[in-house]
N, C-alpha and C positions, 0 to 999 in steps of 0.2 A: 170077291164075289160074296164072301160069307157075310161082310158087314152089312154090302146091299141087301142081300134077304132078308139080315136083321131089322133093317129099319121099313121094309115093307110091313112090317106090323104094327109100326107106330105112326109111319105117312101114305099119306092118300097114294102120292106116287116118289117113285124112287129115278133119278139120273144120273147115268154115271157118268162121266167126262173122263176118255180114254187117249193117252197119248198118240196110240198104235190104232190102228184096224183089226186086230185079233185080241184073245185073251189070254195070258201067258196062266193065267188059272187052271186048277188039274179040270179034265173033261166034262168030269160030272159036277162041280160048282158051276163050270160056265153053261152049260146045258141047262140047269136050273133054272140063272138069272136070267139068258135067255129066252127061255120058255114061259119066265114069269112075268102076269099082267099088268103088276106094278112097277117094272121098273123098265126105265127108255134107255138108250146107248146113243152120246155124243163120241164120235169117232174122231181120231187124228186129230185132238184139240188140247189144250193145259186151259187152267185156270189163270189168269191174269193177275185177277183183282175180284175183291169180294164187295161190293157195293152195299151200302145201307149209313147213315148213320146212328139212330138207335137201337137199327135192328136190322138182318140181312133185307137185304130184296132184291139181289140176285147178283150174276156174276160177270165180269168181260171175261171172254174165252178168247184164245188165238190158236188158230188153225195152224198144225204140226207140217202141213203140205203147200200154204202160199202165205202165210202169215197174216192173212187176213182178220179182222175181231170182230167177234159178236157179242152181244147181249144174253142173258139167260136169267129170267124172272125167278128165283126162288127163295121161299122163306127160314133156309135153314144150311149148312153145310156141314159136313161130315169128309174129315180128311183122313184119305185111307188110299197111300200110295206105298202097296209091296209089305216086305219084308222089314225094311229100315227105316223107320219113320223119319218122315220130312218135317223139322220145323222153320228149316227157311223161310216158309212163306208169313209166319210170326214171328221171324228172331229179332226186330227193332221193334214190335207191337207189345211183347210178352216176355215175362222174364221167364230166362232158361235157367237150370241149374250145369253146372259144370261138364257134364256129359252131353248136353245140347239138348235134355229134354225139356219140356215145359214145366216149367216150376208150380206147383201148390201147394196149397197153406194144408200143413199135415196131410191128416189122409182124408182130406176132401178133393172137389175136384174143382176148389175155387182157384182161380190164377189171380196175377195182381192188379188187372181190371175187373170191380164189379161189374158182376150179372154177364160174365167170360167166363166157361169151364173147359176143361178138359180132360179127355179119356183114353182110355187104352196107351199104346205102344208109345204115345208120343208123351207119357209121362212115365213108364216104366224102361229103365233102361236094362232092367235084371232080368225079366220072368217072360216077358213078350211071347207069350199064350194066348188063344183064344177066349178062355175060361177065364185066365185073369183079365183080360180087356172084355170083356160080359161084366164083369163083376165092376169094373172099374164106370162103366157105360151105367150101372143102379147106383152106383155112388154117384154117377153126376146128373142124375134123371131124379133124384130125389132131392140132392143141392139147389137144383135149377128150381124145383115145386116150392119149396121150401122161400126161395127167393123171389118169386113172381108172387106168391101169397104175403111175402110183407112189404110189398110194394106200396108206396099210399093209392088209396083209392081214387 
């Protein structure tokens, strides 16, 4: 819940796609996200598949309770599942380094596809802190500026 609030700063609105029906979050983070106007709750659902090809535009979801899919329009993702980061869902897309994190070139947060970055937990397999995955989210929020500005026009 802590990353959803973070990025209610930076987007119009926040959703979260939850395996479960509850939050295993401590009380007062899920209370927070809960209570705040920016961010939705997809319930008893996983992500599929990420749609887009030069750029997201949304996701298939499947339902944790009939296995049903649905569609979900958005312009961006943010993967933040728990404690042990998940890079399953990019280990044939992205190269890993040995410990199964996401690989990047030094200490940026380019990965081996241009204009793909990545942050936090899923490239730190030492320090996996909040503070350090903050710090890691300005290193790739400045990459990302950085690379949309020498775009040709």
């Amino acid at each position: 819940m802590e990353e959803a609030l973070f990025l209610t700063k930076f987007a119009k609105s926040v959703t979260v796609v939850h395996r479960r029906d509850s939050l295993k979050a401590s009380k007062i983070m899920a209370d927070r996200a809960l209570a705040h106007e920016k961010i939705n709750f997809i319930w008893n659902s996983t992500v599929e598949d990420v749609l887009g090809e030069d750029k997201v535009t949304g996701l298939t979801l499947k339902s944790t309770l009939d296995g049903t899919e649905s569609h979900l329009a958005v312009t961006g993702v943010f993967v933040a599942i728990g404690n042990d980061p998940r890079t399953d869902l990019i280990k044939d897309v992205l190269d890993l380094t040995p410990e199964g994190t996401i690989a990047v070139q030094g200490r940026s947060s380019k990965t081996s596809i241009p204009g793909v970055f990545a942050a936090g937990d899923v490239i730190d397999p030492t320090y996996r802190q909040a503070i350090t995955a903050s710090g890691s989210g300005c290193v790739a929020a400045i990459d990302v500026e950085h690379y949309l500005a020498n775009l040709p026009a």
